[in-house]
C-alpha positions in Angstrom: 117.3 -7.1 5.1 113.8 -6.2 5.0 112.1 -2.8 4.6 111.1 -3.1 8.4 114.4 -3.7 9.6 115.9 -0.8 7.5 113.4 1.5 8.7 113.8 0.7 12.2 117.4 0.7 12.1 117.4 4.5 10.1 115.3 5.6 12.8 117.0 4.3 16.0 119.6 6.4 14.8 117.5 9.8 14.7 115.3 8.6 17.5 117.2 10.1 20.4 118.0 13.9 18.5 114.1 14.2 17.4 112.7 13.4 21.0 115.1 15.8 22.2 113.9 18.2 19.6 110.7 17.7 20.6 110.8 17.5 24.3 113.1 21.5 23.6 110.0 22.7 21.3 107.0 21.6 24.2 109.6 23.1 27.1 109.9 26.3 25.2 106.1 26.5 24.5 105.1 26.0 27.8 107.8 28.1 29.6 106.0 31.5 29.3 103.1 30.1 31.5 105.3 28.2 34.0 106.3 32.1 35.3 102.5 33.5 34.9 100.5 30.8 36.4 97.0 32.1 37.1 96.6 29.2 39.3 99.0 30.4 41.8 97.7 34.1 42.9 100.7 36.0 44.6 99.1 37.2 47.5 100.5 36.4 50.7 98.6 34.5 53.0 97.5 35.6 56.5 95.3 38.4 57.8 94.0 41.0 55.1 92.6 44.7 56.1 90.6 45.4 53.6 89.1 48.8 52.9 86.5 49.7 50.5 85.7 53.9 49.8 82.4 54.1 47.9 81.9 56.8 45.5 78.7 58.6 44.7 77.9 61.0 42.0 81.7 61.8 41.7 82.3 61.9 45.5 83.9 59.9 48.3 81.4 57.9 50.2 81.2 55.9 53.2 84.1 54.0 54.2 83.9 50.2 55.2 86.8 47.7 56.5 86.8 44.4 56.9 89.0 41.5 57.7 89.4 38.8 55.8 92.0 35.5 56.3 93.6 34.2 53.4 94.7 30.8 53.5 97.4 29.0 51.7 95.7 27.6 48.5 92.4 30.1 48.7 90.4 31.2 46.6 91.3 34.6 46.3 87.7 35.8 44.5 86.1 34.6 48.0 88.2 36.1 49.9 89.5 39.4 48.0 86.1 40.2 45.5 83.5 39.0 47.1 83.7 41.8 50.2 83.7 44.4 46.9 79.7 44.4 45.9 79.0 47.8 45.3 75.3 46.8 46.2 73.8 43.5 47.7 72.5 42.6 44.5 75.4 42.6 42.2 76.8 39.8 40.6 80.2 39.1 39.2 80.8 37.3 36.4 83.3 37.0 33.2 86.3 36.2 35.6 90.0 36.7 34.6 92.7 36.2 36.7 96.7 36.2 36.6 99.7 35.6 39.1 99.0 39.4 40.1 95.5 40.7 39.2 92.0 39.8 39.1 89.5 41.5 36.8 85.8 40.3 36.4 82.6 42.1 35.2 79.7 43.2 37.4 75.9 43.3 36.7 73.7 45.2 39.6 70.1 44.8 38.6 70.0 47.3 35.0 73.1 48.7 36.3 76.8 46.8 34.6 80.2 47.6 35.1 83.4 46.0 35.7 86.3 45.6 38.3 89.8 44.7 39.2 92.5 44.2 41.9 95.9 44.6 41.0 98.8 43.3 43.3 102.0 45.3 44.0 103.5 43.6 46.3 102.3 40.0 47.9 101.1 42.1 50.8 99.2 45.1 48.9 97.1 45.8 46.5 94.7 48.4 45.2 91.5 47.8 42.8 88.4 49.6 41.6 84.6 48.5 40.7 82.9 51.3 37.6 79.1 50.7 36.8 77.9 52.7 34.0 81.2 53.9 33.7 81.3 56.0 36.9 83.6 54.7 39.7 81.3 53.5 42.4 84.0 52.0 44.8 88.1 51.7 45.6 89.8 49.4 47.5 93.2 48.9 49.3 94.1 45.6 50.6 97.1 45.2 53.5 98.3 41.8 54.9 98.9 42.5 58.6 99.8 39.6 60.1 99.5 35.1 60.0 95.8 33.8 60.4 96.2 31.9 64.0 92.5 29.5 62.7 89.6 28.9 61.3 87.3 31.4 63.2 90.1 34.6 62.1 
């Protein structure tokens, strides 16, 4: 018998255990982020109120709602962050997002701060934007009701 055969035949007989060995070891490594996956953002779809309370030098400001559909398969950040610019002007970047919460950073001219949204249910959630460390706006967000089309 040659040294081919041999080998082949030693590891047709282990071939079956290690693949199943294998295929446990990538199941197992890839099971904590089959429960988390950022991807799929936990917020129910439908009609959103959404109101923003600006702060100002420590104090409650102006308060703004809008309404805002989400759709199944959205981009939450269009629909959720984008209505929460403390000023025209700001910018979001550095973007991190889970099955619940969305966090990002936010640069306003000279002015830099950071914000995040946090889900408690799939129809609520409550968030804040800082910049230079001072709170500068919250947010609540309630689903109300299904998105009927495109125009909601």
């Amino acid at each position: 018998m040659t040294l081919f055969a041999r080998s082949a035949g030693y590891l047709g007989r282990w071939s079956n255990p290690i693949a199943a060995l294998m295929l446990m070891s990538a199941s197992s490594a890839l099971a904590p982020n089959a429960h988390a996956d950022p991807g799929d953002f936990q917020a129910m779809p439908g009609l959103w109120k959404i109101t923003l309370h600006t702060v100002k030098d420590g104090r409650a400001g102006t308060t703004t709602i809008k309404w805002k559909c989400l759709y199944d398969g959205a981009d939450p950040w269009t629909t959720f962050v984008d209505v929460m610019k403390p000023e025209a002007n700001c910018e979001r970047s550095g973007e991190r997002r889970t099955s619940t919460a969305l966090a990002w950073q936010v640069a306003c001219g000279a002015h830099a701060g950071n914000g995040h949204i946090a889900l408690d249910s799939p129809k609520h959630y409550t968030g804040d934007v800082a910049v230079d460390g001072h709170a500068a706006l919250h947010i609540e967000g309630q689903r109300y009701a299904a998105c009927t089309g495109p125009s909601d």
